[in-house]
N, C-alpha and C positions, 0 to 999 in steps of 0.2 A: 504494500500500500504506500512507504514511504517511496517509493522510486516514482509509482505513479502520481504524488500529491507534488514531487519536486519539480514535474514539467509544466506545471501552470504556474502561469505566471503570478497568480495573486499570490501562492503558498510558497513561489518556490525560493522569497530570501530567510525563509524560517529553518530555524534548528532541527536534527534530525531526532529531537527529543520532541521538539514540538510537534513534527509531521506525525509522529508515532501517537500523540493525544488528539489529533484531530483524526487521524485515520482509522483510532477505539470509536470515532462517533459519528462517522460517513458511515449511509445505506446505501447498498447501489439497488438501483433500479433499472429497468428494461421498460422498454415504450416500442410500440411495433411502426410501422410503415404509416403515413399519414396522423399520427397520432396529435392531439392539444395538449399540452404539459401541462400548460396553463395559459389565461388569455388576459388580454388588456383590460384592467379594469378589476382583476381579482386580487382579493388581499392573500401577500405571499407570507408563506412562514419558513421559505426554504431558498438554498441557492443549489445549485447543479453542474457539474462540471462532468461534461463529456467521456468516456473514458473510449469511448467506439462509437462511430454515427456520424450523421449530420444532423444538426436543427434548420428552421428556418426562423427571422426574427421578422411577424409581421406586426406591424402599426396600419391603426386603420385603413385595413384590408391594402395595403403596399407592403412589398417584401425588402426590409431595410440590410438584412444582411442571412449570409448564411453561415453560420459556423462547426467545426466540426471539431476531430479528438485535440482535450487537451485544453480547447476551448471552455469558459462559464458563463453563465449567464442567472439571473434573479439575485445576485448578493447583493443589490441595495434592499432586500427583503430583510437582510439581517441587521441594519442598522435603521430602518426606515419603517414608517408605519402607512406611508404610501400606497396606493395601488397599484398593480400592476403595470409598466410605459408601453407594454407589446405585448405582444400572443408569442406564444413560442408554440412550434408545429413540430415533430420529425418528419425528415424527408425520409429515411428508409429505418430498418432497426436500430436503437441506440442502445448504449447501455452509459448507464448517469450516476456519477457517486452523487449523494442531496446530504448536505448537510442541514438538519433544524436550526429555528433559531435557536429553542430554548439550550440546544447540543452548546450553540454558539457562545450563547452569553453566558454559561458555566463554563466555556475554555476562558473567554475573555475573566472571569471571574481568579478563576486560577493559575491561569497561566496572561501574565501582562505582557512578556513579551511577543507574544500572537495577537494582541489587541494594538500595539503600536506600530507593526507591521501591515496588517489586515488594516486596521483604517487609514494612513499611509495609502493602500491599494485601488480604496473604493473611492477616497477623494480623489486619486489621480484621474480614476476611469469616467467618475462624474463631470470630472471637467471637461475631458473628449469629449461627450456626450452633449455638454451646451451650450 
């Protein structure tokens, strides 16, 4: 799990102490061909990071991007209480580590150095974003 949490890019300037408490509290998941993850508009409790697949990122009903292994998407659900900015689809089988939030903010809780890293992360990506 640590090898696979080290090639994304939100996890991968964390310790291999740290990778080993977040990867005790990733579910993977599987989503088949045309699948809704989740859509624009819904309250997220979870972020996703690709481990096999493609997603597609739609905003009202336009496809903003497509991502695949490696790739994440919904972690502004773990610091946010936001709705959803987009629909996320799979284009063919995925399979998705999810992190919770409630996983999250007991790492953040106990371990501070994943919280000053991790949000470091999300600020950067929010600001691409606007």
């Amino acid at each position: 799990m640590i090898e696979i949490l080290k090639q994304i890019p939100f996890f991968s300037q964390l310790s291999d102490e740290d990778l080993d408490a977040i990867g005790k509290t990733v579910e993977m998941q599987y989503f088949g061909p045309e699948q809704v993850i989740f859509e624009q508009g819904d309250y997220g409790e979870e972020m996703y990071v690709i481990k096999r697949g493609k997603v597609q990122v739609v905003r009202d009903f336009n496809i903003l991007a497509e991502l695949s292994d490696n790739a994440f998407f919904g972690e502004m659900a773990l610091v946010s209480e936001e709705p959803r900015n987009a629909t996320i689809k799979s284009v063919g089988d995925v399979e998705a580590l999810v992190l919770k939030k409630d996983d999250f903010r007991l790492l953040l809780e106990t371990k501070p150095s994943i919280a000053s890293v991790v949000s470091y992360e999300i600020v950067k990506r929010a600001n691409k974003l606007s």
